[in-house]
Structure formats: structure tokens, C-alpha cells
N, CA and C of each residue as an Amber inpcrd file, in Angstrom:
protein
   252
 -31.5560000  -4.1960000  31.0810000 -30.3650000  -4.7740000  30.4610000
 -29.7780000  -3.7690000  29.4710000 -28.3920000  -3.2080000  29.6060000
 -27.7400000  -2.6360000  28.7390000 -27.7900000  -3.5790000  26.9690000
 -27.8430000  -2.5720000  26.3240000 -27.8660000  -2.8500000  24.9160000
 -26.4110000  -2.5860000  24.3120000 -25.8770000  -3.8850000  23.7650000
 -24.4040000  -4.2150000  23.7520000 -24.1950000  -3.3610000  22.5960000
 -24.3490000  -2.8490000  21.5880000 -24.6580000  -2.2830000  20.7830000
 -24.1250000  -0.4850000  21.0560000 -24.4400000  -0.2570000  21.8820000
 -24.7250000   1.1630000  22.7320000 -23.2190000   1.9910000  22.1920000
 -23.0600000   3.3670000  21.9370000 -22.1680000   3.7660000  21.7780000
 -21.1610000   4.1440000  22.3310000 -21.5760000   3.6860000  23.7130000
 -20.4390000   3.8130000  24.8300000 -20.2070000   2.3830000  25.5460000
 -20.2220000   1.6670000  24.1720000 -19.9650000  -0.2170000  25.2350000
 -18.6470000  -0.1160000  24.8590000 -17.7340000  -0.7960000  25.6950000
 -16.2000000  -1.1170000  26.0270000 -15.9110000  -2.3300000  25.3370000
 -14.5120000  -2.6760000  24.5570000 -14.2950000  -3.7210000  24.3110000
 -12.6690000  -3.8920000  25.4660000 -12.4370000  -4.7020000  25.1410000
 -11.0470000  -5.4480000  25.5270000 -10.2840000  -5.5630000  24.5980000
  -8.9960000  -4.9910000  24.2320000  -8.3800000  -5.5040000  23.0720000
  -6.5380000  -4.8150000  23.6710000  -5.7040000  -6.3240000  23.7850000
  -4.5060000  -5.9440000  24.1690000  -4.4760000  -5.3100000  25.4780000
  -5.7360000  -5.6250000  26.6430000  -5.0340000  -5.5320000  28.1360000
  -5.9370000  -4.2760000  27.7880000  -6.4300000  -3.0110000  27.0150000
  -6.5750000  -1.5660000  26.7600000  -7.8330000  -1.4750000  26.6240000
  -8.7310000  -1.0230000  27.5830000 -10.1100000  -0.6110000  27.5210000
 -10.3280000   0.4950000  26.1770000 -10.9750000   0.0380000  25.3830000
 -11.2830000   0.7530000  24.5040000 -12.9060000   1.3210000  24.1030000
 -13.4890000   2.2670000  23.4650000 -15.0980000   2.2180000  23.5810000
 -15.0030000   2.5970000  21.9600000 -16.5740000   2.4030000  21.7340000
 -16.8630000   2.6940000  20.3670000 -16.1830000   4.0240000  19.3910000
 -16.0150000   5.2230000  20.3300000 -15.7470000   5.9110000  19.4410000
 -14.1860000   6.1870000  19.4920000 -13.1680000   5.5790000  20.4690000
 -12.1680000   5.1150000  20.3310000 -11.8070000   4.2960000  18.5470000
 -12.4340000   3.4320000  18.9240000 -12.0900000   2.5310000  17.6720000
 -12.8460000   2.7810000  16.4600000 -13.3710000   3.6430000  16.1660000
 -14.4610000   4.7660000  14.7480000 -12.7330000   5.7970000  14.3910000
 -11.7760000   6.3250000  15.6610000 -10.6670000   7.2070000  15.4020000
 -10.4390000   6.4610000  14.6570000  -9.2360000   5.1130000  15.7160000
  -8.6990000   4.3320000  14.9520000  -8.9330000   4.0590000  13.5120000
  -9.7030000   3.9760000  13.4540000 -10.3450000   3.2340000  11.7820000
 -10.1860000   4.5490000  11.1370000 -10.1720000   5.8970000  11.9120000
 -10.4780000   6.7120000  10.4370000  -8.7650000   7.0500000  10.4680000
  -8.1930000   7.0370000  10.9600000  -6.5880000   7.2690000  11.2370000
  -6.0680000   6.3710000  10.1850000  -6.4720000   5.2470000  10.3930000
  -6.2040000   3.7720000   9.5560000  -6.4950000   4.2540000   7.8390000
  -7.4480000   4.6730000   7.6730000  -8.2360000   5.4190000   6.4370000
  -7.2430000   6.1230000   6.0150000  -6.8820000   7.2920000   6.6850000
  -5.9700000   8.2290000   6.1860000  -4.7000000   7.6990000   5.8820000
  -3.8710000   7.1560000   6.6540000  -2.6720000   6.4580000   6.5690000
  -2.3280000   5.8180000   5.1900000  -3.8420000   4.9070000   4.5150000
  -3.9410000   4.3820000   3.2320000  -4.2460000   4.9600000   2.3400000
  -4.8480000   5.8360000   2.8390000  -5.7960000   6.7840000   1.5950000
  -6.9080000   6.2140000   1.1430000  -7.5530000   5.7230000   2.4490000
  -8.6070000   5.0780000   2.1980000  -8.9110000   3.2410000   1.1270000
  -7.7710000   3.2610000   0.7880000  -7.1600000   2.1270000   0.1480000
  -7.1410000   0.7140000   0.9640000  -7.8890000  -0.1000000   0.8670000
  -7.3090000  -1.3180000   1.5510000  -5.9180000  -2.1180000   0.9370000
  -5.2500000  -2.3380000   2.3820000  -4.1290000  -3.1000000   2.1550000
  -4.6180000  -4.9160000   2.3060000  -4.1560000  -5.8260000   0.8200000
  -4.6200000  -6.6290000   0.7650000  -3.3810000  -7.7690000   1.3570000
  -3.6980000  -9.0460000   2.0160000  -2.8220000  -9.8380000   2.0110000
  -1.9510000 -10.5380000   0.7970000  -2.6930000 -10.4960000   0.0290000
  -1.7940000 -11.0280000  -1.3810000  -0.8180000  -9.8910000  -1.8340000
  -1.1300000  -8.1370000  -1.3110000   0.2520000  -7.5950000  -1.5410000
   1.2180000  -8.1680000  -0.8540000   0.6450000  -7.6280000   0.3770000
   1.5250000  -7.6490000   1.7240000   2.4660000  -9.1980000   1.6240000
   1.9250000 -10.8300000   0.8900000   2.5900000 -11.5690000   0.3810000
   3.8750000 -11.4710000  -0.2360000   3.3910000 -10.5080000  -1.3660000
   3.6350000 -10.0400000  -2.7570000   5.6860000  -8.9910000  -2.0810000
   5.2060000  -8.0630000  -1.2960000   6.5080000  -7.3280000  -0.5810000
   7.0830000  -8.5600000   0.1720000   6.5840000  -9.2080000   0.6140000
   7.7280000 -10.3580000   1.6060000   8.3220000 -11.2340000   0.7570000
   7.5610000 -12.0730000  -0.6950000   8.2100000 -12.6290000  -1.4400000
   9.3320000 -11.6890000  -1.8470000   8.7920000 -10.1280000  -2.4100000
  10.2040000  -9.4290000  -2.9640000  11.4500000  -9.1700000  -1.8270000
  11.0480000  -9.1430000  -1.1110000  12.4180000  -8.9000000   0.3530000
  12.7460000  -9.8960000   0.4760000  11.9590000 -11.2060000   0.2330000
  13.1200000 -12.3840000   0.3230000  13.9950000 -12.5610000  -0.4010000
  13.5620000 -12.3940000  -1.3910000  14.2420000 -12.3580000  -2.6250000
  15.8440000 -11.0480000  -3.1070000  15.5750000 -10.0760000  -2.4220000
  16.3920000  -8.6680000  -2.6520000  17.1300000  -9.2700000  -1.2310000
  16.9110000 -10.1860000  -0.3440000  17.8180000 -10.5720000   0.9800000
  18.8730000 -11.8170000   0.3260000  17.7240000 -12.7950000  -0.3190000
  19.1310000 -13.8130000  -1.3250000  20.0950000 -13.1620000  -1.7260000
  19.8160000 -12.4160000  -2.6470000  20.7790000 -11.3130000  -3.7270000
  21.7200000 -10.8470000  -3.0520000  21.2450000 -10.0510000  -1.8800000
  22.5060000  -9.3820000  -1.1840000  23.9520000 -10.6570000  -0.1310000
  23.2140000 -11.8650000  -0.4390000  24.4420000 -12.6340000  -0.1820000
  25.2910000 -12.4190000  -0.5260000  26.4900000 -12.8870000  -0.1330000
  28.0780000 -12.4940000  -0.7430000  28.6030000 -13.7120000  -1.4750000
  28.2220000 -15.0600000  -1.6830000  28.5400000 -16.1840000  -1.5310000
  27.3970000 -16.6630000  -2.9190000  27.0980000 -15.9370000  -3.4480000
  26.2740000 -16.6840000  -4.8720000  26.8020000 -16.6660000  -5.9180000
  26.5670000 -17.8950000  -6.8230000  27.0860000 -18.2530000  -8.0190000
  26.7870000 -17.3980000  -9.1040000  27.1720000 -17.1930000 -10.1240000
  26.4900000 -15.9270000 -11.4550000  25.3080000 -16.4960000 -11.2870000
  25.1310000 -17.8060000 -11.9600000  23.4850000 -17.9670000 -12.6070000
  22.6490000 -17.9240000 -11.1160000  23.1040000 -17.8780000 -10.1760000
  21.5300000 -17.7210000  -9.2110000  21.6610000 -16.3330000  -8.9960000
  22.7660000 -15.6700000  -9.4070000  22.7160000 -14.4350000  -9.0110000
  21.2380000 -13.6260000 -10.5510000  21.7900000 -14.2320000 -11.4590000
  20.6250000 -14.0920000 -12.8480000  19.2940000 -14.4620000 -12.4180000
  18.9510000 -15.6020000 -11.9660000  18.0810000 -16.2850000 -11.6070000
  17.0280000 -15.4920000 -10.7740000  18.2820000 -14.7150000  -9.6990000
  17.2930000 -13.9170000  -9.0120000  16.9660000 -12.6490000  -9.0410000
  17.7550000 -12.0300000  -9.9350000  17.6780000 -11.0400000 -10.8130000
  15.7650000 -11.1520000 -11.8210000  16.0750000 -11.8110000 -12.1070000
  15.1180000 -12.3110000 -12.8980000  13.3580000 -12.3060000 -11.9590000
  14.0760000 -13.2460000 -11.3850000  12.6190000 -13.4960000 -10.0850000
  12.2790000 -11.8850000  -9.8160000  12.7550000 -10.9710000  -9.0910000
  12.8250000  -9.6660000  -9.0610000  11.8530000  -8.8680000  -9.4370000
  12.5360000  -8.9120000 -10.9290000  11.7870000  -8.1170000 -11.9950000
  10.4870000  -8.5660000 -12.4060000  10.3680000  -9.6930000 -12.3780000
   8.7910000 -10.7230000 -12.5500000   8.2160000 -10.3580000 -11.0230000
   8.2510000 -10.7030000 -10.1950000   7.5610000 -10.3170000  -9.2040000
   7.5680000  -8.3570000  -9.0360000   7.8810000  -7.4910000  -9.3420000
   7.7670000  -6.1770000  -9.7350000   7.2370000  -6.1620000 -10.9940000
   6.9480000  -6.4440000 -11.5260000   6.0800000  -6.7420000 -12.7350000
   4.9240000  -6.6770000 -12.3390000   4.4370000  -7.7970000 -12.0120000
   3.5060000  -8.5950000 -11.1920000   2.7460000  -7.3580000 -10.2140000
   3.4990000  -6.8550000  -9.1620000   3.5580000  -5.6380000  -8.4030000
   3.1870000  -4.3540000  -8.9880000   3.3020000  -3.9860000 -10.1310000
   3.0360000  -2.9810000 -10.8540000   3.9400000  -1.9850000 -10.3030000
   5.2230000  -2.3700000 -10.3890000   6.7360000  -1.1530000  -9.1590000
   7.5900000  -1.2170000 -10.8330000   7.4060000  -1.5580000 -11.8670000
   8.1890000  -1.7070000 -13.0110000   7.9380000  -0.4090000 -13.6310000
């Protein structure tokens, strides 16, 4: 019985035969790209709340105070972000 473990076992991922040291690249490619840094979901949150927010703004059709309002939100969430 093959030992699943083995450094030449195959996975399946997206239709694409892949093997162990395929996906050891990947990961170190992935590494470099970040700088070794993990990207966390509460950033990755953190940028979609601010693009929602910088997408309100660029409406054409807002009142002053939500235009303040979201001005505001902005700068608190870049705050927050450490981009201030």
C-alpha cells in the first residue's frame, strides 16, 4: 500500500493535478509575494469596508452631511488600518 504521505502523492485541486512539491512552490511564491507576512481576514474585511465606503463618496447625488459622515467613517477606519 502506497503511503499517502509520500512526496510524490497527487492532489486534485481545480480540475489540475498537482504533487507535493508543486504546492511547497506555491506556498513559497505565496511567502514572497507577502513577505512572508500573513494576510488576515479581518484586514482583507478592513479594505472592503474602506472601498465601500471611498465607492459611497464617489456618488454624485449626496447630501453635505453624508458626504461629512463619510468622510469621517474613512479616516476612522484608516486609523483603525494604520494607512493614517
Amino acid at each position: 500500500m502506497e503511503n499517502w504521505l509520500n512526496t510524490n502523492s497527487i492532489s486534485r485541486v481545480g480540475g489540475y493535478r498537482r504533487n507535493r512539491n508543486t504546492i511547497e512552490q506555491e506556498h513559497d511564491m505565496e511567502e514572497s509575494k507577502t513577505g512572508g507576512q500573513t494576510y488576515t481576514c479581518t484586514e482583507y474585511r478592513e479594505e472592503m469596508i474602506l472601498l465601500g465606503l471611498q465607492r459611497q463618496l464617489a456618488a454624485a447625488d449626496l447630501s453635505l452631511e453624508k458626504k461629512e459622515s463619510l468622510l469621517k467613517e474613512i479616516a476612522r477606519v484608516e486609523v483603525q488600518m494604520g494607512l493614517d
